[in-house]
Jmol script that loads the backbone (N, CA, C; Angstrom):
load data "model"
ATOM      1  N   UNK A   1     106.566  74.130 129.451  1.00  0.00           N
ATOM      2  CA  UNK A   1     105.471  75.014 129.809  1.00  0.00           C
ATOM      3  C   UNK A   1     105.448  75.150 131.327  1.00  0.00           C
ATOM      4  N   UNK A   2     105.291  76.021 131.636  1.00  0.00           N
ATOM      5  CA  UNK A   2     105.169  76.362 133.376  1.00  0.00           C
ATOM      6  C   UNK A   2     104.146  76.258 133.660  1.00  0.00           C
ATOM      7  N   UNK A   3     103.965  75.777 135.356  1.00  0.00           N
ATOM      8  CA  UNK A   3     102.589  74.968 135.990  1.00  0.00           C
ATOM      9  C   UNK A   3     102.135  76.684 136.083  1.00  0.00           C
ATOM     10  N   UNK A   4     100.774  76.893 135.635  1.00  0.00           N
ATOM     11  CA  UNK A   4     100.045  78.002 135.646  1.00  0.00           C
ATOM     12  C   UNK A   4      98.723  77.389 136.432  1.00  0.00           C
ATOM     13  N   UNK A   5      98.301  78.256 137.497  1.00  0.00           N
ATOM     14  CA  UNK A   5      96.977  78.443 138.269  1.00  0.00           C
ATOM     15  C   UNK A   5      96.103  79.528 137.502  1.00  0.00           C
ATOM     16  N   UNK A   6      95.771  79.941 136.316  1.00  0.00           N
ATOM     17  CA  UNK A   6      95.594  80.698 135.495  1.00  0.00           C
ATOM     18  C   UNK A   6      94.072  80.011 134.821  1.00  0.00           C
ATOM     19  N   UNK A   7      94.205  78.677 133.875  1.00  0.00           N
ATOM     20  CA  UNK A   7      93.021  78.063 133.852  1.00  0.00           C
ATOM     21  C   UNK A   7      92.531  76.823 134.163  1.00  0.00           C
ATOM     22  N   UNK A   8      93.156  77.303 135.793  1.00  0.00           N
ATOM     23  CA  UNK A   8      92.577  75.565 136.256  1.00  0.00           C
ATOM     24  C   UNK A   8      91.172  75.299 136.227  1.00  0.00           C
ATOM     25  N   UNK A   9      90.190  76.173 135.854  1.00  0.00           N
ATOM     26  CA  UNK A   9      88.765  75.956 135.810  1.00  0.00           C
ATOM     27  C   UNK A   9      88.191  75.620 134.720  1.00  0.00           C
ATOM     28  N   UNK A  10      88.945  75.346 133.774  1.00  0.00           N
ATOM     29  CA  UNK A  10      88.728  75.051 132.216  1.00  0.00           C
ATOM     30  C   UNK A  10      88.605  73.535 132.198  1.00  0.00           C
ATOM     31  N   UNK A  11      87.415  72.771 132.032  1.00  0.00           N
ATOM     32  CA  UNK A  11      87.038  71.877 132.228  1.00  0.00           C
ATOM     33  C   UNK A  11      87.117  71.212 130.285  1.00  0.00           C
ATOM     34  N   UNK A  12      87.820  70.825 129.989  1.00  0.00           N
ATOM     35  CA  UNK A  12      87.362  70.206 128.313  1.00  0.00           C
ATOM     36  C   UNK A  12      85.949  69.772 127.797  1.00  0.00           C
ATOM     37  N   UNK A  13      85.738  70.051 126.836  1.00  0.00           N
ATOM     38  CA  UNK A  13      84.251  70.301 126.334  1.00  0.00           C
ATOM     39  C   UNK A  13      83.668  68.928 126.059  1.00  0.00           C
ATOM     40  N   UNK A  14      82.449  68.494 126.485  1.00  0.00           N
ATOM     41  CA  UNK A  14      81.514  67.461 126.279  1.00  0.00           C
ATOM     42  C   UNK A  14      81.019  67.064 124.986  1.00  0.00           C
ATOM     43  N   UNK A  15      82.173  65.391 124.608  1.00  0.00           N
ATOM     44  CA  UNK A  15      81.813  65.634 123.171  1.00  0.00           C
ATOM     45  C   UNK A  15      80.669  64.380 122.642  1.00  0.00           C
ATOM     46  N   UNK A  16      79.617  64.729 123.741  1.00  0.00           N
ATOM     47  CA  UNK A  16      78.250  64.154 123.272  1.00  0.00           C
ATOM     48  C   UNK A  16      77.008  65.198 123.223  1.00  0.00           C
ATOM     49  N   UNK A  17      77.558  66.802 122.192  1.00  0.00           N
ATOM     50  CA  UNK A  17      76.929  67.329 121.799  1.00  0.00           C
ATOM     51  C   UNK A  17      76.436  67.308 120.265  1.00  0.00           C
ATOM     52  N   UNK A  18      77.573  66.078 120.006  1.00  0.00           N
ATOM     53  CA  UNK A  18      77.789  65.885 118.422  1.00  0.00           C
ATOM     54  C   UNK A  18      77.647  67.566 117.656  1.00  0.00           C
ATOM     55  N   UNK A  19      78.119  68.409 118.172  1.00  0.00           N
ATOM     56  CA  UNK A  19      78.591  69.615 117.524  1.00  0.00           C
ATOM     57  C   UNK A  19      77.346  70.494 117.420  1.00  0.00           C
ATOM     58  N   UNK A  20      76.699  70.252 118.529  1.00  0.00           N
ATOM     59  CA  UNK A  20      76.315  71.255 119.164  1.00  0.00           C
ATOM     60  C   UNK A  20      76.821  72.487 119.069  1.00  0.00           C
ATOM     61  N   UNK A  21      75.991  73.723 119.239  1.00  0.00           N
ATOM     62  CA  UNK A  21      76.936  74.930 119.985  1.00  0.00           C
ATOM     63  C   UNK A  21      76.420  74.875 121.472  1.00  0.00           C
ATOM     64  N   UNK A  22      77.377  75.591 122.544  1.00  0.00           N
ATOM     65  CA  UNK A  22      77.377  75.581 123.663  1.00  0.00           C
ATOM     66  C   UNK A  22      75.902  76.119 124.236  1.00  0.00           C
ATOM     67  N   UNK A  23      75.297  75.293 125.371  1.00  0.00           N
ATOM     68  CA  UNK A  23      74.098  75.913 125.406  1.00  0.00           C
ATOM     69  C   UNK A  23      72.776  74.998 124.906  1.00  0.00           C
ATOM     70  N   UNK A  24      73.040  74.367 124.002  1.00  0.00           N
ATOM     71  CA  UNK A  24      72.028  73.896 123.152  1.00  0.00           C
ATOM     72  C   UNK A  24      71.379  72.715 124.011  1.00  0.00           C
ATOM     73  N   UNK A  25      70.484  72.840 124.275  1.00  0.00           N
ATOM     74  CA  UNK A  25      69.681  71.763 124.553  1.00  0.00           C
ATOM     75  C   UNK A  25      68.648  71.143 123.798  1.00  0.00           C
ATOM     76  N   UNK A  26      68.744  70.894 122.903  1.00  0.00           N
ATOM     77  CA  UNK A  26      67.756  70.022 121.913  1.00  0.00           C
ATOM     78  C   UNK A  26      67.755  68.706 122.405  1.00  0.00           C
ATOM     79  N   UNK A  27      69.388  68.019 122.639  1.00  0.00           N
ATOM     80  CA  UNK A  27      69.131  66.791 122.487  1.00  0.00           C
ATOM     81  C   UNK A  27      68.858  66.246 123.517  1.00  0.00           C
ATOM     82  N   UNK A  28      68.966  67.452 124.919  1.00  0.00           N
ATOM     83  CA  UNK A  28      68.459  66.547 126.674  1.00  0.00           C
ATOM     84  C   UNK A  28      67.003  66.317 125.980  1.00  0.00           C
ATOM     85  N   UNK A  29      66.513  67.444 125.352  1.00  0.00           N
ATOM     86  CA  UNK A  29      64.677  67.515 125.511  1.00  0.00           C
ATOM     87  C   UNK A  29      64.765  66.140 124.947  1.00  0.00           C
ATOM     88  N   UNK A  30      64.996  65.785 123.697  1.00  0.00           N
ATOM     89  CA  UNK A  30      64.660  64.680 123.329  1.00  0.00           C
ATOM     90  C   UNK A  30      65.059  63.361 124.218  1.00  0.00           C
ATOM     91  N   UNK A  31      66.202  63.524 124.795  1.00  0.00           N
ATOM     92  CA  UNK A  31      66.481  62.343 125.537  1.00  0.00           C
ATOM     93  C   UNK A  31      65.583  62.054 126.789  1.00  0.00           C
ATOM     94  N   UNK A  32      65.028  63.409 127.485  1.00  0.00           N
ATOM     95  CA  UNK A  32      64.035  63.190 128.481  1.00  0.00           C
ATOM     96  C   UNK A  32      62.884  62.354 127.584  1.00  0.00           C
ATOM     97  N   UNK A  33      62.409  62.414 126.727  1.00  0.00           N
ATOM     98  CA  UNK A  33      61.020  62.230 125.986  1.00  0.00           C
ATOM     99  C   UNK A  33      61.452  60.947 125.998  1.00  0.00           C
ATOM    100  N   UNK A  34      62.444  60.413 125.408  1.00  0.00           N
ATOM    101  CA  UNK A  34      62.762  59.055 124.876  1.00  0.00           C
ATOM    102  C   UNK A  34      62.866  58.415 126.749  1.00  0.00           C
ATOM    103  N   UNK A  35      63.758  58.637 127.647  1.00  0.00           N
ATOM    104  CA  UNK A  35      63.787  58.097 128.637  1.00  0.00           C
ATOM    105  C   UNK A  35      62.214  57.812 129.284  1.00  0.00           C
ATOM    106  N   UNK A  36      61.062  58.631 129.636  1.00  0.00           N
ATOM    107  CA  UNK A  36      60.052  59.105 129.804  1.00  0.00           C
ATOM    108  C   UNK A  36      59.514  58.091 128.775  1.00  0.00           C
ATOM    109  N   UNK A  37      58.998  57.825 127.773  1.00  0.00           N
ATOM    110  CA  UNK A  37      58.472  56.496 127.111  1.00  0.00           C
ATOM    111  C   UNK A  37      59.223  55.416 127.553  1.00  0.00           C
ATOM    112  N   UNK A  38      59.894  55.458 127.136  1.00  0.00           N
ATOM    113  CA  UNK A  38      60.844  54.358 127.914  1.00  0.00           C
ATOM    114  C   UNK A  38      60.788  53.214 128.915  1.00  0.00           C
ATOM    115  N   UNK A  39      60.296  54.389 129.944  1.00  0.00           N
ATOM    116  CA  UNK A  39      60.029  53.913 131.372  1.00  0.00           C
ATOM    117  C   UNK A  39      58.169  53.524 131.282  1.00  0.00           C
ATOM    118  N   UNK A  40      57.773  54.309 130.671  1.00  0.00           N
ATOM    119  CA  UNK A  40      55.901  54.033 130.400  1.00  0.00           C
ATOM    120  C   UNK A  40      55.922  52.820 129.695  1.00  0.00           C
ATOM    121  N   UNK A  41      57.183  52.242 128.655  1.00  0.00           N
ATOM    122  CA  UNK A  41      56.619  51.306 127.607  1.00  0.00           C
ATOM    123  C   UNK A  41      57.147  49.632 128.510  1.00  0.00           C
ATOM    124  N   UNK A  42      58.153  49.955 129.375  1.00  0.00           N
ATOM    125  CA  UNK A  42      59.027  48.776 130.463  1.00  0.00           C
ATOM    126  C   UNK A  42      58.154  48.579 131.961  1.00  0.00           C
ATOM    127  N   UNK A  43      56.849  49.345 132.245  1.00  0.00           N
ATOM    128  CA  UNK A  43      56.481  49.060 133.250  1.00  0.00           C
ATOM    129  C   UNK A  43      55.431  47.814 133.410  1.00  0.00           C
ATOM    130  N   UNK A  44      55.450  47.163 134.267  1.00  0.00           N
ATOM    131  CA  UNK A  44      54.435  45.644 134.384  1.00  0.00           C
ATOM    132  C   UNK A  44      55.142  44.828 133.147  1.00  0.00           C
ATOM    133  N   UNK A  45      55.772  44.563 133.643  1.00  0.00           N
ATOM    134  CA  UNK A  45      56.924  43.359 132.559  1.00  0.00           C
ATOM    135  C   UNK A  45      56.821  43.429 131.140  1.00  0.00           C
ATOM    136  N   UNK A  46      56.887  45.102 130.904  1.00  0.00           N
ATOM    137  CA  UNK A  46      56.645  45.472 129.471  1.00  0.00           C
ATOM    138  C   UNK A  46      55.487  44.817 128.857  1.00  0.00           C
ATOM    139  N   UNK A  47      54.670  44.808 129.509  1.00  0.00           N
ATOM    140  CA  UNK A  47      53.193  44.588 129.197  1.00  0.00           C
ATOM    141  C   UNK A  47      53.062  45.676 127.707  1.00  0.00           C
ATOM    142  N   UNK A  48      53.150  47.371 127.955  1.00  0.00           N
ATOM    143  CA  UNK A  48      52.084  47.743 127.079  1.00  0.00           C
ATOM    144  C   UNK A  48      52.860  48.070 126.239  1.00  0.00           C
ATOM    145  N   UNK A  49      54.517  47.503 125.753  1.00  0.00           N
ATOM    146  CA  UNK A  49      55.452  47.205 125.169  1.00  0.00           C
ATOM    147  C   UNK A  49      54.932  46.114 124.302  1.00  0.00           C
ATOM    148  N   UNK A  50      54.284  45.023 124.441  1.00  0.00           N
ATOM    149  CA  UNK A  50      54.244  43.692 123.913  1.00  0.00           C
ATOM    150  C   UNK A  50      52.778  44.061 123.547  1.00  0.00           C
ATOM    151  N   UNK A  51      52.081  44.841 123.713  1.00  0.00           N
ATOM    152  CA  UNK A  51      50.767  45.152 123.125  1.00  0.00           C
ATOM    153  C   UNK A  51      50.852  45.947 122.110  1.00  0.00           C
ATOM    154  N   UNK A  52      51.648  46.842 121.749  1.00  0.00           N
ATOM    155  CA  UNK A  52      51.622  47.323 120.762  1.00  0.00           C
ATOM    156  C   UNK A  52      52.199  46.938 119.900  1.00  0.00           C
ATOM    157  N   UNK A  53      53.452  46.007 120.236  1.00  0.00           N
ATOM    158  CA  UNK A  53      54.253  45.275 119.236  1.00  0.00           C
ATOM    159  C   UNK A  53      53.239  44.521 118.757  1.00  0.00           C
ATOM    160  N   UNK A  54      52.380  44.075 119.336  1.00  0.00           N
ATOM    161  CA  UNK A  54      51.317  42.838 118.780  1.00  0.00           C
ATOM    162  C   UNK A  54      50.647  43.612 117.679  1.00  0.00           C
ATOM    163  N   UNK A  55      50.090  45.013 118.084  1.00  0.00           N
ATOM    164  CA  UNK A  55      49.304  45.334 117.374  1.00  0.00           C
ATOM    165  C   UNK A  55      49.797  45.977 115.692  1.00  0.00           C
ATOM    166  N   UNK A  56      51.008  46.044 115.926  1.00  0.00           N
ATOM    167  CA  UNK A  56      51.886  46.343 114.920  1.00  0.00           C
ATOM    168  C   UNK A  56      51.873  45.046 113.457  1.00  0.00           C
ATOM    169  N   UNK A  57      52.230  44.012 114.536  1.00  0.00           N
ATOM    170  CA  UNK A  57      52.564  43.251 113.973  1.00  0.00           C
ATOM    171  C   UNK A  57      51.039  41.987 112.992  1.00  0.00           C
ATOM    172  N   UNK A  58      50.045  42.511 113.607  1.00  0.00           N
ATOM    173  CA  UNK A  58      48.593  42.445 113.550  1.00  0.00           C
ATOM    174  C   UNK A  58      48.235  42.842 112.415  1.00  0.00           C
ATOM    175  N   UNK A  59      48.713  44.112 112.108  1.00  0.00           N
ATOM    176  CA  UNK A  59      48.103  45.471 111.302  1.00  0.00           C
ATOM    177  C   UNK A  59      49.101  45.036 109.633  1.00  0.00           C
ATOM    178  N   UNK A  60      50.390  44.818 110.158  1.00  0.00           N
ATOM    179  CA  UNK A  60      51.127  43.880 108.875  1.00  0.00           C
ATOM    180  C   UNK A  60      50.730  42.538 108.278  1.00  0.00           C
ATOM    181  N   UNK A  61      50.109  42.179 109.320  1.00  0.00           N
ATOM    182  CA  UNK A  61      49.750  40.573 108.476  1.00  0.00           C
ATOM    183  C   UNK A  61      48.460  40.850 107.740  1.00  0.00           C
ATOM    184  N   UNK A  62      47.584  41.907 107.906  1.00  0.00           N
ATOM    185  CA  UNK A  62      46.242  42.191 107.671  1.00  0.00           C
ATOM    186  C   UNK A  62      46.519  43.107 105.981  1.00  0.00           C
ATOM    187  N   UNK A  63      48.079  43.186 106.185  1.00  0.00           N
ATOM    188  CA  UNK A  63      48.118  44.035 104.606  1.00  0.00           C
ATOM    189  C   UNK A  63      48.126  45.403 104.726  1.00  0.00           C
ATOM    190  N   UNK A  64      48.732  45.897 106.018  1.00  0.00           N
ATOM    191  CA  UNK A  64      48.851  47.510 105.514  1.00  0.00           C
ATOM    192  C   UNK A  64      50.157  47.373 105.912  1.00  0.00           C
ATOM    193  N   UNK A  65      50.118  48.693 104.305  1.00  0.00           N
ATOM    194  CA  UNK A  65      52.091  48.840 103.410  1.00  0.00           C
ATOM    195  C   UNK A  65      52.457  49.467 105.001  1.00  0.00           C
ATOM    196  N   UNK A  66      52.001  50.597 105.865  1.00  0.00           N
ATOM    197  CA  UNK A  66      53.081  51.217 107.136  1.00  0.00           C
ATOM    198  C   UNK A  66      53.248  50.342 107.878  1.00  0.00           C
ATOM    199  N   UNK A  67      52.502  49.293 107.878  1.00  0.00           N
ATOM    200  CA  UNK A  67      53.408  48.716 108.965  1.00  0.00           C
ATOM    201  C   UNK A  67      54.044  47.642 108.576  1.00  0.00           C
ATOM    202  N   UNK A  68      53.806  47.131 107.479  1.00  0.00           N
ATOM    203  CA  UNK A  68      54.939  46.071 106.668  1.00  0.00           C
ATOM    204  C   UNK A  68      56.091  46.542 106.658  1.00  0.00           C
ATOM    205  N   UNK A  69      56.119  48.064 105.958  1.00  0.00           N
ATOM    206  CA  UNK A  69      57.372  48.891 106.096  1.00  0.00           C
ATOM    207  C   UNK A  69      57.961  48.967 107.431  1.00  0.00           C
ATOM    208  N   UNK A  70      57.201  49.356 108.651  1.00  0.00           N
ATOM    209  CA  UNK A  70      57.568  49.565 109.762  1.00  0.00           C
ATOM    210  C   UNK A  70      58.683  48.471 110.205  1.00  0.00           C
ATOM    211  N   UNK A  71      57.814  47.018 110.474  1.00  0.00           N
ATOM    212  CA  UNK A  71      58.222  45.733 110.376  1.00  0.00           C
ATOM    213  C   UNK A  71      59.690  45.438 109.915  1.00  0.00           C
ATOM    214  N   UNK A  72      59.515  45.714 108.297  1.00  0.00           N
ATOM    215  CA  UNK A  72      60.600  45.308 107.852  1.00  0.00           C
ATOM    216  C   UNK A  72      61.959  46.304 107.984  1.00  0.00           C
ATOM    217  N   UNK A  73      61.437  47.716 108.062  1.00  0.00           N
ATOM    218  CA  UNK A  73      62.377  48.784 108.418  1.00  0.00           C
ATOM    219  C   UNK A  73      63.087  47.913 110.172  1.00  0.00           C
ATOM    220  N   UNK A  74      62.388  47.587 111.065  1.00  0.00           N
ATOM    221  CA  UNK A  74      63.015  47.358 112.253  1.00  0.00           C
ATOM    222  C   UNK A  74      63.573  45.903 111.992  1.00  0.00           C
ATOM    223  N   UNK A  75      63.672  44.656 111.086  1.00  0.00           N
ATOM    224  CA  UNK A  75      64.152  43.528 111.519  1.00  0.00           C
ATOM    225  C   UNK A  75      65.113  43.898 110.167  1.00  0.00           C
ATOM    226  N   UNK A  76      65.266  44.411 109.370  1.00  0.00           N
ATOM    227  CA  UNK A  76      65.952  44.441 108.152  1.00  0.00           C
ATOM    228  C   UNK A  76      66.983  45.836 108.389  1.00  0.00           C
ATOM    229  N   UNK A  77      67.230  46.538 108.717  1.00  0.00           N
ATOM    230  CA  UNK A  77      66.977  48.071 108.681  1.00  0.00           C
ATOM    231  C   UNK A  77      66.431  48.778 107.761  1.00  0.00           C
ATOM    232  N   UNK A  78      66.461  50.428 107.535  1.00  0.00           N
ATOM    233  CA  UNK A  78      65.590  51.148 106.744  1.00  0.00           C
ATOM    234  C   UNK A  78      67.035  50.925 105.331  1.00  0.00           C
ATOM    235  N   UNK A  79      66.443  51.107 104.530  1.00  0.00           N
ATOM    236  CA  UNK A  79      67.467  50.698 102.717  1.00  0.00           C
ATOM    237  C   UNK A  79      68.018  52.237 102.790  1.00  0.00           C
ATOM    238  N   UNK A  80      69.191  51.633 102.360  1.00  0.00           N
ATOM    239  CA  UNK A  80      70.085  53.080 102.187  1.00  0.00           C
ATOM    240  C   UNK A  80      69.943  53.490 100.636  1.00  0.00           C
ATOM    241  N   UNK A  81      69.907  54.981 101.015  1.00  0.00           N
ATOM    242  CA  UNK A  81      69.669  55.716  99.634  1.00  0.00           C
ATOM    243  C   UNK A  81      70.772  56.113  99.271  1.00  0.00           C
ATOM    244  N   UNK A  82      70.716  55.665  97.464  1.00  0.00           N
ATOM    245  CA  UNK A  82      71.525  55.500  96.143  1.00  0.00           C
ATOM    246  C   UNK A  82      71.514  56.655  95.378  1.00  0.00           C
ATOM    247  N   UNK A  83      72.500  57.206  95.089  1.00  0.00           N
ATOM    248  CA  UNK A  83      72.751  57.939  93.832  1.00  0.00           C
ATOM    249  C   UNK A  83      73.200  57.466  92.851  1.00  0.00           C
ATOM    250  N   UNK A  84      72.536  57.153  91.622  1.00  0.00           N
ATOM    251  CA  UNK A  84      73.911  56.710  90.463  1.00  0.00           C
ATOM    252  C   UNK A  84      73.953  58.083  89.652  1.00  0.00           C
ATOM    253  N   UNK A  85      75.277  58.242  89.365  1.00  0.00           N
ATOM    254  CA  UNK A  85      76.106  59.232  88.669  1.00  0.00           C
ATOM    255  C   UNK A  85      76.313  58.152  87.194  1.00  0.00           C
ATOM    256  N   UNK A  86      76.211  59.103  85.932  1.00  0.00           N
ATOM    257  CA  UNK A  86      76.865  58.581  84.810  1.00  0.00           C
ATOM    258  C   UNK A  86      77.458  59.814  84.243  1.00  0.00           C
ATOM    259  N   UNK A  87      77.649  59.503  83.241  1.00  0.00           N
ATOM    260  CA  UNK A  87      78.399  60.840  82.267  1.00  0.00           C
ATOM    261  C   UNK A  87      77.551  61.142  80.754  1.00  0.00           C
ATOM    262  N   UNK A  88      78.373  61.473  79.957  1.00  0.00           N
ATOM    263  CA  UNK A  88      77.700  61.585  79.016  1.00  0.00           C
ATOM    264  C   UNK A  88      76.699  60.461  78.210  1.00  0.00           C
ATOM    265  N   UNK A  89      76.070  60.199  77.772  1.00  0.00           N
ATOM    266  CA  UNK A  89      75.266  59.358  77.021  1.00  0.00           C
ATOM    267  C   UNK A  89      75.533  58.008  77.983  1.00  0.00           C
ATOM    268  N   UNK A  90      75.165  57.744  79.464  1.00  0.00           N
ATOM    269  CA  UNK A  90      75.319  56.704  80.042  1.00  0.00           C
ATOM    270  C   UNK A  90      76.615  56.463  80.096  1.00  0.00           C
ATOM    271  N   UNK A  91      77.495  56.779  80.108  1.00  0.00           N
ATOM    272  CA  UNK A  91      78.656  56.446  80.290  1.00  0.00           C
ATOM    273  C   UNK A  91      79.036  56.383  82.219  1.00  0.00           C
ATOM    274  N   UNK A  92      79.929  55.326  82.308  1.00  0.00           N
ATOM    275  CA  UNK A  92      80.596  55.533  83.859  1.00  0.00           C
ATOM    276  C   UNK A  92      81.312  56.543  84.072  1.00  0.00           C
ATOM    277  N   UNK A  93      81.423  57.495  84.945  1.00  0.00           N
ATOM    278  CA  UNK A  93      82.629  58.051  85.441  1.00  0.00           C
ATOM    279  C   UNK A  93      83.615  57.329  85.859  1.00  0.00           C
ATOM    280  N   UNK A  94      84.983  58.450  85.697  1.00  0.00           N
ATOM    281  CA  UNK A  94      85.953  57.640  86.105  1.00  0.00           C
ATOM    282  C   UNK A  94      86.423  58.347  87.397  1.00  0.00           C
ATOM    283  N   UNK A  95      86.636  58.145  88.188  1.00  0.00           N
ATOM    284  CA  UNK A  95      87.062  58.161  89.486  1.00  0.00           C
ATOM    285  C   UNK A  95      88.360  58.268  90.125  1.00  0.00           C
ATOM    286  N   UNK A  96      89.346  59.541  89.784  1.00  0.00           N
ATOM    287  CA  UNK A  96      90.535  59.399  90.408  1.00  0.00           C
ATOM    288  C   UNK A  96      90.998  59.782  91.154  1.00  0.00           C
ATOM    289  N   UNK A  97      91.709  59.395  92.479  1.00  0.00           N
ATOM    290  CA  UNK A  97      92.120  59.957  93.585  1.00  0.00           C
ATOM    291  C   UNK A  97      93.947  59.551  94.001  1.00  0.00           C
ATOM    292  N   UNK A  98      93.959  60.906  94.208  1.00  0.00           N
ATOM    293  CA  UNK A  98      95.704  61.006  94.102  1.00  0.00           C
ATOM    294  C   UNK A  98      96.048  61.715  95.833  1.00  0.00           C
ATOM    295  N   UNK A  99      97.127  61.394  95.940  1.00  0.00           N
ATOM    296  CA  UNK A  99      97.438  62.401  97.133  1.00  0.00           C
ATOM    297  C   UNK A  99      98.910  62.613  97.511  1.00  0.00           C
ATOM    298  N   UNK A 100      99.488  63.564  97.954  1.00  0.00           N
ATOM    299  CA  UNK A 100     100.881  63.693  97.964  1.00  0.00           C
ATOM    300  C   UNK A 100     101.478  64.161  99.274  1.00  0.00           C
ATOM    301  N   UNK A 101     103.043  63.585  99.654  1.00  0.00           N
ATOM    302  CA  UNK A 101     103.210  63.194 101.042  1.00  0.00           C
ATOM    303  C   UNK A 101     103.918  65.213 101.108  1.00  0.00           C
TER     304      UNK A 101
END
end "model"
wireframe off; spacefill off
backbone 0.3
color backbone group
């Protein structure tokens, strides 16, 4: 290939748009919002960080399901959702996968 001055301005595309189209700014907005708490929830030695965790964690021992869920969603993660597939009259599917060179 010959050295071309043609598209030296073609910079390769930024692939922390996760497939984005060009242009899109959804995910700065959100990342400002998240940085922006962020910085409100880490100020005074994460003081009002450790107050709400308290109060979270307050509100679960007292017996309410959102924040038990909350709780257990953050030290457990959130449960991944299941499909079961059967076939006719409960039966398993069978499952075959082939591939050729």
């Amino acid at each position: 290939m010959e050295n071309s001055t043609e598209n030296k301005n073609i910079t390769p595309e930024s692939s922390d748009r996760g497939g984005a189209q060009p242009g899109n700014q959804n995910a700065k907005k959100g990342k400002l919002f998240y940085d922006a708490l962020r910085v409100a929830l880490v100020q005074e030695d994460r003081k009002k960080l450790r107050n709400i965790t308290e109060k979270l964690v307050k509100s679960a021992e007292a017996g309410e399901p959102w924040a038990i869920k909350e709780v257990m969603d953050r030290m457990d993660g959130k449960p991944v959702n299941t499909t079961e597939l059967s076939g006719a009259e409960g039966t398993p599917f069978k499952l075959v996968v082939a591939w050729e060179k």
